[in-house]
C-alpha positions as CSV (number, residue, x, y, z in Angstrom):
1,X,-11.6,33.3,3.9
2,X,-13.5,32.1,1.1
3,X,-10.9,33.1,-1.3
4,X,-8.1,31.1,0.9
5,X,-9.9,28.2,1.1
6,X,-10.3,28.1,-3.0
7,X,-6.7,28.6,-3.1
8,X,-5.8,25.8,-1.2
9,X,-7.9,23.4,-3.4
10,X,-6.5,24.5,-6.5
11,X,-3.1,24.0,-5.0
12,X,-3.8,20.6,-3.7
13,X,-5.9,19.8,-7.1
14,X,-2.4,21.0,-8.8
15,X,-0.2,18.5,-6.4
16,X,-2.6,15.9,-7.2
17,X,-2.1,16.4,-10.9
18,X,2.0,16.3,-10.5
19,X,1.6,13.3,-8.0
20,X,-0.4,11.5,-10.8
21,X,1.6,12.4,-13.6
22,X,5.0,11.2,-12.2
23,X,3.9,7.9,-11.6
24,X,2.0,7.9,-14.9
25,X,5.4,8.6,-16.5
26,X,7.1,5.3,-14.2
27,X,9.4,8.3,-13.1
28,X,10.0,6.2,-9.8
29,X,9.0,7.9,-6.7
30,X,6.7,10.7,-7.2
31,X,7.2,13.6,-4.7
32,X,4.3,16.5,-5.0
33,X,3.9,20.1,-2.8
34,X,0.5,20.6,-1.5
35,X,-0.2,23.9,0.0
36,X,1.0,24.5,4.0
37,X,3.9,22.6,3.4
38,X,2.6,19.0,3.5
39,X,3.9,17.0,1.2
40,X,2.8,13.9,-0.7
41,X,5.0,10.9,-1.2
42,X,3.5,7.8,-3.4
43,X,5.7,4.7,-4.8
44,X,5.0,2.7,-7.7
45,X,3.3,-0.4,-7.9
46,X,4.6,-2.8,-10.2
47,X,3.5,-6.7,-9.2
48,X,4.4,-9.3,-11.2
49,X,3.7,-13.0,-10.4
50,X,6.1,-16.2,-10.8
51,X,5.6,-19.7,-12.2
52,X,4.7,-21.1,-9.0
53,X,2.3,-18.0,-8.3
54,X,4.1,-16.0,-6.0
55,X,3.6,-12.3,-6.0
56,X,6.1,-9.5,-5.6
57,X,5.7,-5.4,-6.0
58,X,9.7,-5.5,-6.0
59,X,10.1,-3.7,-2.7
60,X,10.4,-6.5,-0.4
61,X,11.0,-10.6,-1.0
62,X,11.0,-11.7,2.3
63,X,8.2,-13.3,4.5
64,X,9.5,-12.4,7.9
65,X,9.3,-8.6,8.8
66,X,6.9,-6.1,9.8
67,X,6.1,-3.2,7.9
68,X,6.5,-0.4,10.6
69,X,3.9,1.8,11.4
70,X,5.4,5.1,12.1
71,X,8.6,4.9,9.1
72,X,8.5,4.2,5.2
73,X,9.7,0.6,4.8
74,X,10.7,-1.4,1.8
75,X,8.2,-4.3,3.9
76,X,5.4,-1.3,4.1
77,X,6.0,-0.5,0.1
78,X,5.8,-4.8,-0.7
79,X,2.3,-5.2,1.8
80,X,0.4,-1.8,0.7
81,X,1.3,-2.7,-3.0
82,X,0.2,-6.6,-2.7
83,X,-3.1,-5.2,-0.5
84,X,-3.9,-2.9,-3.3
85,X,-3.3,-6.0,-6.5
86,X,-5.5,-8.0,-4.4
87,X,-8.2,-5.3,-4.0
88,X,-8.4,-4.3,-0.8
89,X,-7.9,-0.4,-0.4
90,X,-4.0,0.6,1.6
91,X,-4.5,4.2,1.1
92,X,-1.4,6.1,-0.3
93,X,1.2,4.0,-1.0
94,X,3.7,5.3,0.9
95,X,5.7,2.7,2.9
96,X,4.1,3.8,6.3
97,X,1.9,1.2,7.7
98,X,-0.6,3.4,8.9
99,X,-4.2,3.0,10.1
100,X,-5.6,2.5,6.3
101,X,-2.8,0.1,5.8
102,X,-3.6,-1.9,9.0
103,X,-7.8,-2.0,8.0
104,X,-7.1,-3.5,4.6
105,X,-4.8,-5.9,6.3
106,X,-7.4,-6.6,8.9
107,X,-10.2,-7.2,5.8
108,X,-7.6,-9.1,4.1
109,X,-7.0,-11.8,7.4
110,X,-10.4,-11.9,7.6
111,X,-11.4,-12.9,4.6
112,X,-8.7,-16.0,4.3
113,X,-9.7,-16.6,7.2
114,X,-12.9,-17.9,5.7
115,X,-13.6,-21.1,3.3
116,X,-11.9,-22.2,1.3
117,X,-8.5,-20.9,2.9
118,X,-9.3,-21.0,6.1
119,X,-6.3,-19.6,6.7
120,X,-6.2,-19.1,10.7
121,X,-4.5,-15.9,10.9
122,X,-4.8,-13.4,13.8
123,X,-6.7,-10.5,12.4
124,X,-4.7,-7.7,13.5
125,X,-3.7,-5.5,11.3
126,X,-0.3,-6.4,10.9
127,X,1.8,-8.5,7.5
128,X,4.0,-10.4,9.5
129,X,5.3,-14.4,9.6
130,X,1.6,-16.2,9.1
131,X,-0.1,-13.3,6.6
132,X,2.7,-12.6,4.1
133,X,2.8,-16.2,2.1
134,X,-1.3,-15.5,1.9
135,X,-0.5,-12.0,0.6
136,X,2.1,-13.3,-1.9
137,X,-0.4,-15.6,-3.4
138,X,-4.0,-14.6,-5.3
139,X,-5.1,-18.5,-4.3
140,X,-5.4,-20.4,-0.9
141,X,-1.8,-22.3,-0.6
């Protein structure tokens, strides 16, 4: 049992390695095996910034959709990416909107919410109409 179980975290320690080095590389999407067929998908992040100070990840330009919480989105790719510039912690960035996507969104509302954004979004969870132009921005608007 012992021997299985050491076997396992040398495979997932060897998928970590592969996952890491592919995005190292910028080889795009970086696809590694762990062991029991599970299988780790991470995209790049790559944000740049504008003139006026708007941020993109290249994914996703719009400020209107949802990133979905059960399929990988271009939307899910643009808000985990932007979450993780600005410092709070998305998880895997994988395009799913998941429950360690929706917590840093939830920190993230919450703290525009306070001075000196004050910001007034609903702290849910969720990048949609009112929280992507806060997202795309490092500054209150």
């Amino acid at each position: 049992m012992a021997f299985t179980t050491t076997r396992r975290y040398a495979g997932l320690l060897l998928a970590t390695a592969a996952l890491v080095a592919g995005t190292a590389t910028g080889g795009g999407v970086a696809v590694a095996a762990a062991p029991s067929g599970v299988s780790a998908l991470a995209f790049p992040c790559d944000v740049t910034m504008n003139s006026a100070g708007r941020m993109t990840a290249g994914y996703y330009s719009g400020d209107t959709v949802n990133p979905s919480k059960t399929q990988v989105t271009a939307a899910g790719k643009e808000a985990q990416c932007l979450l993780q510039y600005q410092g709070y912690n998305p998880g895997t960035i994988d395009g799913i909107f998941g429950s360690r996507s929706q917590s840093a969104a939830r920190a993230f509302q919450t703290q525009v919410n306070k001075a000196p954004c004050r910001a007034g979004l609903t702290v849910d969870g969720m990048i949609g109409r009112q929280s992507w132009p806060w997202l795309r921005h490092l500054y209150c608007l």
